[in-house]
N, C-alpha and C positions, 0 to 999 in steps of 0.2 A: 297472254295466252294462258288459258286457268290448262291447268295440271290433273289429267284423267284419274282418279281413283280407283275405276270399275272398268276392267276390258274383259271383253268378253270375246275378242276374235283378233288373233296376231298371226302371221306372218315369222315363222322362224326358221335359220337358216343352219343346220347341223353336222359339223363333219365328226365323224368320229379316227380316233387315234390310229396313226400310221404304226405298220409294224419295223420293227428291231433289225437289220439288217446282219446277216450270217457273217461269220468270218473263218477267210481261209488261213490255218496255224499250222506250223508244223513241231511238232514236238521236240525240243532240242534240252539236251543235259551233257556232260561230258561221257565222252568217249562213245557217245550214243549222237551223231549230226542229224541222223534222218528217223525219228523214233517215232514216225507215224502221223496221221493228221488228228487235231486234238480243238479245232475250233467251235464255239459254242453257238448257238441258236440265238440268234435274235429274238426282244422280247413280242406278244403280243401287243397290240393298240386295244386302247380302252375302247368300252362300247358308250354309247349313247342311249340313256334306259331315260323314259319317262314313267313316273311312278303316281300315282292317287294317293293323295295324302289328305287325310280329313280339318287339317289346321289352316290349306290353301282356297280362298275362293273365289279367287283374281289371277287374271292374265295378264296384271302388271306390271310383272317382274321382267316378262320378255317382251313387251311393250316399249322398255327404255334399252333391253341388253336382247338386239333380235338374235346377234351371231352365236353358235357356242360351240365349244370343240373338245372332246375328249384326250385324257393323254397319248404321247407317242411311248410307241415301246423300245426300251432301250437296246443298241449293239449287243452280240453277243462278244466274247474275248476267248485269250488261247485259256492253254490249259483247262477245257472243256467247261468254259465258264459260259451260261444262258443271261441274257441279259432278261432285265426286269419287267415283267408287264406293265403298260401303261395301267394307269389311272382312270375306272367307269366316270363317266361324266349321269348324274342320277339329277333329272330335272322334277321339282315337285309341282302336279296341277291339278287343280280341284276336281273333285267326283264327276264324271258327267263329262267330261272331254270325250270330244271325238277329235279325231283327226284323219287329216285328207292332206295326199296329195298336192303341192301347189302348183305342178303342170296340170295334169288331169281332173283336179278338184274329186277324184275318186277315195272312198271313205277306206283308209287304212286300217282303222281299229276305232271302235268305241267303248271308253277305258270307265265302265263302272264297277263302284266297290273299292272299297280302303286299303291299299295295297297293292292293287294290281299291277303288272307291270309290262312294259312294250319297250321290245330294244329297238327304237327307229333307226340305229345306222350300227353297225356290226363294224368294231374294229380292224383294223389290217392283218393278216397272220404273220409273225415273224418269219423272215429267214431258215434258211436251214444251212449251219454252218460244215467244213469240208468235213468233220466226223461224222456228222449224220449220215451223209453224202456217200459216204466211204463202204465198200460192198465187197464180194471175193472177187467179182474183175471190176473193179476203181477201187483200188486199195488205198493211191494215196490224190485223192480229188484237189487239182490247185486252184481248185474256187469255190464259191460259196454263192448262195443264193439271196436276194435283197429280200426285203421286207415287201409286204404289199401295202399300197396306200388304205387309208380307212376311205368308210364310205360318207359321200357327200351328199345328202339331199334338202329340199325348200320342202317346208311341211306349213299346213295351216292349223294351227289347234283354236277351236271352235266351243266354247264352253252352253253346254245346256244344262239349265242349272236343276240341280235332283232336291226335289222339295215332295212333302207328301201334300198337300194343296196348291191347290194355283188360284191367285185371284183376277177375274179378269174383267174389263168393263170398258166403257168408253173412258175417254181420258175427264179429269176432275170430276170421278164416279164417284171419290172418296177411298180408293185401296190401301192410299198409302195412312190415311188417318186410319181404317179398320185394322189391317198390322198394326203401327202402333198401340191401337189399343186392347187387340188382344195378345200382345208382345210388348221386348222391352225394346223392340227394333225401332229407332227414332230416324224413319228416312226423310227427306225435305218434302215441306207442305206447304203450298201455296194455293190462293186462289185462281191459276192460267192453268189453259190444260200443259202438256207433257212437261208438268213439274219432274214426274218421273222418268230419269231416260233409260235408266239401268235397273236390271231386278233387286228388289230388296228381299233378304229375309230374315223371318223371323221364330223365335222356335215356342210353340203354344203349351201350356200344361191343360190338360182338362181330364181330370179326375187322378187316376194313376196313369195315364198317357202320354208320352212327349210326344210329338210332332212338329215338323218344320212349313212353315207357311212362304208361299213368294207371291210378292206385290208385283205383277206384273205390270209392265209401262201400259198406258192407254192403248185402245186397238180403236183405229177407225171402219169406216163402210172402206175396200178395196184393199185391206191390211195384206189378205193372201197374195194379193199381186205384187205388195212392196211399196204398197203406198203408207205416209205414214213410219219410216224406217219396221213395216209390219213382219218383214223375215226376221227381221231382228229380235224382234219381242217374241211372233210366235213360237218360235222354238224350244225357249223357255218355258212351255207349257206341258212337251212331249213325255215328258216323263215324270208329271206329278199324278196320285193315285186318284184325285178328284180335283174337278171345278168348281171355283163359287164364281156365279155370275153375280155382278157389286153393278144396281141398278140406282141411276140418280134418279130418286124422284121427285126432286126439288128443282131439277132444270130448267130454266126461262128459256132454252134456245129454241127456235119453231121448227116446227118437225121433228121433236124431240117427244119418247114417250115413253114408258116401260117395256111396252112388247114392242115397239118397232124398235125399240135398244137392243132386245135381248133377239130380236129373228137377223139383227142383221149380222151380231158378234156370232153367234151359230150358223150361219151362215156361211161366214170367214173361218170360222174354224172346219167346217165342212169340205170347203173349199181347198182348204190349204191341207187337211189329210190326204184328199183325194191327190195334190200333187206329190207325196211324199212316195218314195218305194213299197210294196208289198210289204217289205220284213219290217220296214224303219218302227222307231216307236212310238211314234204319235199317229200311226195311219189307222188307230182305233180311237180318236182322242171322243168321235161322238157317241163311242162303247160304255164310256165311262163315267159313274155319276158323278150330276152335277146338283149341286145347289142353287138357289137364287135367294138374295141379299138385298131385299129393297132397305136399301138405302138412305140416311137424313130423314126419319121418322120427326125426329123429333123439329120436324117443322111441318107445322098445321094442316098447311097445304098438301105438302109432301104424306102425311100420315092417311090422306079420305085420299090421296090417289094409289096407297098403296093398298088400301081395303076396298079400292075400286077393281084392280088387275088382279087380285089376289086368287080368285074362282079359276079365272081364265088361267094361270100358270097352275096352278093345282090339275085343272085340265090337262094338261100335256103332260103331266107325271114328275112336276117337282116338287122340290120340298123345298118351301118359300119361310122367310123369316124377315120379319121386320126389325130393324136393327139401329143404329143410331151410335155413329163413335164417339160422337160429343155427349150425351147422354150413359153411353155403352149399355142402353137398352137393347137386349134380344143377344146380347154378344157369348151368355153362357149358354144358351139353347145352341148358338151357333155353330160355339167351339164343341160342344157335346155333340150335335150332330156330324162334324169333321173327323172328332175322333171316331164315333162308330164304325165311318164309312175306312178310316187308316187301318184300325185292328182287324175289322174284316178283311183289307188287303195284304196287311201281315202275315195273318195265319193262310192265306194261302198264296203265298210267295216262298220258297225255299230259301234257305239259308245259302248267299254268293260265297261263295270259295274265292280266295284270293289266286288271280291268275299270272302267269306270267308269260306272255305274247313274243314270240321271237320271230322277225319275216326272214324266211332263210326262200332263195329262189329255188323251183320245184327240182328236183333229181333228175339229172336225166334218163332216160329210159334201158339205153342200149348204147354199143359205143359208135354205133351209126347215128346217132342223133343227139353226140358228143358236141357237134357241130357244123355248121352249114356254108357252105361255100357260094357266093352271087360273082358272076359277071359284069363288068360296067367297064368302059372309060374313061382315062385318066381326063385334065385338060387339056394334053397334048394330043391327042388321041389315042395316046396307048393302051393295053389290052391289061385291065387290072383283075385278080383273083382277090375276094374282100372275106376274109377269113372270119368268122364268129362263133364263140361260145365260149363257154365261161372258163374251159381248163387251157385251150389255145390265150385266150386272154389273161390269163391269171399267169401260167408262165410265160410269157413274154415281160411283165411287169417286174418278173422276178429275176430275169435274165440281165445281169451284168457283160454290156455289148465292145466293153474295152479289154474282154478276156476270150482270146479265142477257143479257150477249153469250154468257156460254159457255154459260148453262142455254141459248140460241137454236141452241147449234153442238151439245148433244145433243140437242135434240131434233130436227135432220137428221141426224143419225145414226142415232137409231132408226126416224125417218120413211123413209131408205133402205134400213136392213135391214129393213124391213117390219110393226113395231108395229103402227104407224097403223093402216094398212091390215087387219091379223089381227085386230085387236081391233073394228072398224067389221065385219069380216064374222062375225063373232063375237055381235055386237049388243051390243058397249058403248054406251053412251050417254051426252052432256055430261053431266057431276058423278059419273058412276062413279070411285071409286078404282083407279088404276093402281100397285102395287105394284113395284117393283123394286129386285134386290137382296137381302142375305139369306140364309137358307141354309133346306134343308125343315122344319127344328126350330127353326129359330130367325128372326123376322122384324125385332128388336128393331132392327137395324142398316139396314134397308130404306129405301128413299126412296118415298114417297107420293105421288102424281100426283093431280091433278084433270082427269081426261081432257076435252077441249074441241078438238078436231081443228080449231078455226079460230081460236081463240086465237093473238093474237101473242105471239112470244116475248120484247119486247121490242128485240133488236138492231134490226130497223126501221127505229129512230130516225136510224140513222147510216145509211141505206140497205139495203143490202144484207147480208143476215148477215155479219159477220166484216169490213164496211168502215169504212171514214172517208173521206166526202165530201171531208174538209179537202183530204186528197191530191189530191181531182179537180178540186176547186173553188178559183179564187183570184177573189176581188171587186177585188181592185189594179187601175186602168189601168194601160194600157202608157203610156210616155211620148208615143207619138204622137197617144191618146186623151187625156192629159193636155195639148196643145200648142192640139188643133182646141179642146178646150172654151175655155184661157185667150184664143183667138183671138174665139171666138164671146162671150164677155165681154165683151173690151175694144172686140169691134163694139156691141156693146147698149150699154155704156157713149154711145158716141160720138154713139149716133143719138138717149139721153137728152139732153146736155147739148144737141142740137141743137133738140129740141124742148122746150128751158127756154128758151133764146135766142127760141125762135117763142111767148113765152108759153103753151105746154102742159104744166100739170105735174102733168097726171093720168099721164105715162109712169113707168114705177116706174124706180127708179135702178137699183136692181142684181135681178140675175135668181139666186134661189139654188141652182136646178135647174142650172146653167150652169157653178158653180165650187164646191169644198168646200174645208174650211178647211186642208185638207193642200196644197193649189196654190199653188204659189209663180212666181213673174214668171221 
């Protein structure tokens, strides 16, 4: 099985780094047990950044490695320690990537220009450990919040390749001999058609000009529909600043001829803008000039059929050159006409700013559309409440459910964004399922409620959501409460042995309410 060199269209599958989980601490030194909460934040999760790099021009690399994943971010610890950010995961792809969507096939971003940058999956945020947490009523919080997962998605990146020519033609027209010979790009040459499967390029000098040239694969008659792998090839074309139509006119095949070559490739290019979107950027590709390249002059035949058609294509408003790669007759006219038509498209092109692309999900508006509540049917038939939206989801994620203080701290939080309350006017009712979490297809990862709107939540116990009495409460006396009691003792004492002396010794000796075993003289 030969081993692909050139990809042009992969399939990759991206998570980015889970966040750093909170930790609940409490501050301990001597003669200080309860010195406060003092736990640190969990670190963030790397992101996932696709970046344009001018050194890349293959999709390669994720061809043999589809999966990739950024780092997770570290625990946070006591003594108000944060733990570490993950590690960005930064993938490099050549100029001219677009990328979509692999449910949808809808176009995410298309990444032109050196530099530019697109974070496809946004790390997880860390945790928030018990001192974040910690407030004038939750002074001392005994838990802490997880981390939230990074994000997962299937992307397709899709390379179009950015050349300032394109060459195009039926297949064994000669493209890939005329690159090579007006370059030092050496792509395979033979005499079958689609020698070429893949774009080649190659980079021209003519005069003080560089420019980059691609040898586009052969195009057959029906390429716009996909005949021919013709999606494949055309696209490659959308973004070069001119066409050279590369006419064989040395072909023996019957039905073969210069202009019925060149009405049918115009044609298909015609074809295939008109399927492309309004904005896309080939849906001007018949805006833009073209040249025509007849082809293998320097065969005899070929030479009195190119100065047969030559009138007629001048007719319709090209600029025709007779050329010859084996010869490389007409190849300086060529190249000097390619560059005119670049420099013109330079100078009126602005200068691309390097960008960087972050998909962050839109704001919500109001806290009524915070989130939305649906109705449905369990399999059982029970009566389910299916919870959605981004901060309902996000804390439940973050909700540690083996602590009943923090299940207490979410369930004031959704009690203040308004649950409760939408789901009561709604006509939920005690033992309804409360759903939250999840995604429309999938519920597998959801968290399940037993809706009971007067249910405690547990914390309670400790007073106040998020407190500890301990802080508020000491049973210790003070010493001067400690002095009146051993005082009020050793008077009862006294007035005992007084009334032993008078023969009464129903008086009790000692008073236990008076003195405890911690009292000392």
């Amino acid at each position: 099985m030969a081993v692909p060199t050139f990809v042009d269209r992969v399939r990759l599958l991206v998570s980015a780094g889970n966040g750093g989980h909170g930790v609940a601490s409490v501050h301990r030194e001597k003669f200080k047990p309860l010195g406060g909460p003092d736990g640190g934040n969990g670190g963030h999760g790397g992101d996932v950044v696709l970046r344009v790099a001018q050194d890349v021009t293959t999709l390669l690399d994720y061809h043999h490695e589809p999966h990739r994943k950024a780092g997770n971010g570290a625990p946070g610890a006591g003594s108000n320690r944060s733990g570490a950010n993950g590690d960005d995961l930064v993938l490099s792809v050549p100029d001219g990537t677009v990328v979509r969507d692999a449910e949808t096939e809808e176009v995410v971003a298309d990444l032109v220009g050196p530099g530019t940058e697109l974070v496809i999956a946004a790390g997880g945020r860390g945790g928030l450990g018990n001192a974040a947490l910690a407030s004038s009523k939750r002074k001392a919080p005994g838990f802490a919040l997880k981390g939230e997962p990074g994000e997962e998605r299937a992307i397709v990146l899709e390379l179009k390749v950015v050349a300032d020519i394109g060459l195009i033609g039926f297949p064994s027209a000669g493209k890939s001999s005329l690159i090579a010979a007006l370059s030092r790009a050496r792509p395979k040459i033979a005499d079958y058609p689609f020698t070429t499967l893949v774009p080649n390029l190659g980079v021209v000098t003519a005069g003080s000009l560089t420019f980059t040239v691609a040898d586009v694969p052969g195009l057959i008659e029906g390429a716009s529909e996909g005949r021919g792998l013709g999606h494949d090839f055309l696209r490659h074309v959308e973004r070069c600043a001119a066409l050279v139509h590369v006419i064989d006119c040395a072909t023996v095949e019957p039905g073969r001829d210069p202009l019925t070559d060149l009405d049918i490739i115009e044609n298909e290019l015609a074809r295939y803008a008109e399927s492309l979107p309004a904005d896309a950027a080939g849906a001007d590709l018949l805006e833009r000039p073209r040249l025509v390249a007849l082809n293998k002059t320097d065969v005899p035949d070929a030479a009195q059929i190119a100065e047969f058609v030559r009138a007629d294509l001048e007719g319709r408003g090209f600029d025709v050159f007779d050329v010859s790669a084996a010869s490389r007759a007409g190849l300086r006219e060529l190249s000097f006409a390619m560059a005119e038509i670049v420099a013109a498209r330079r100078a009126a092109t602005p200068d691309q700013e390097v960008t960087r692309i972050v998909l962050r999900p839109p704001a919500p508006s109001g806290v009524g559309d915070e989130f939305t509540i649906d109705e449905r049917r369990g399999a059982g038939g029970e009566r389910q409440w299916i919870v959605r939206g981004d901060k309902p989801t996000r804390w439940v994620r973050q909700t540690d459910f083996s602590n009943d203080e923090a299940v207490g701290f979410l369930a004031d939080r959704l009690n203040r964004l308004g649950v409760e309350a939408r789901l009561l006017a709604l006509g939920a009712e005690p033992g309804d399922d409360v759903v939250i979490g999840g995604s429309k297809r999938d519920l597998s990862d959801a968290v399940i409620f037993d809706f009971d709107p007067t249910v405690d939540a547990g914390a309670e116990v400790l007073g106040r959501r998020g407190e500890d009495l301990r802080l508020e409460e000491n049973a210790r006396r003070t010493n001067v409460e400690r002095r009146e009691q051993l005082a009020a003792r050793r008077a009862h004492e006294a007035e005992a042995r007084r009334a032993r002396e008078a023969g009464d010794w129903s008086f009790p000796e000692e008073a236990d309410d008076l003195f405890d075993e911690d009292d000392q003289p």
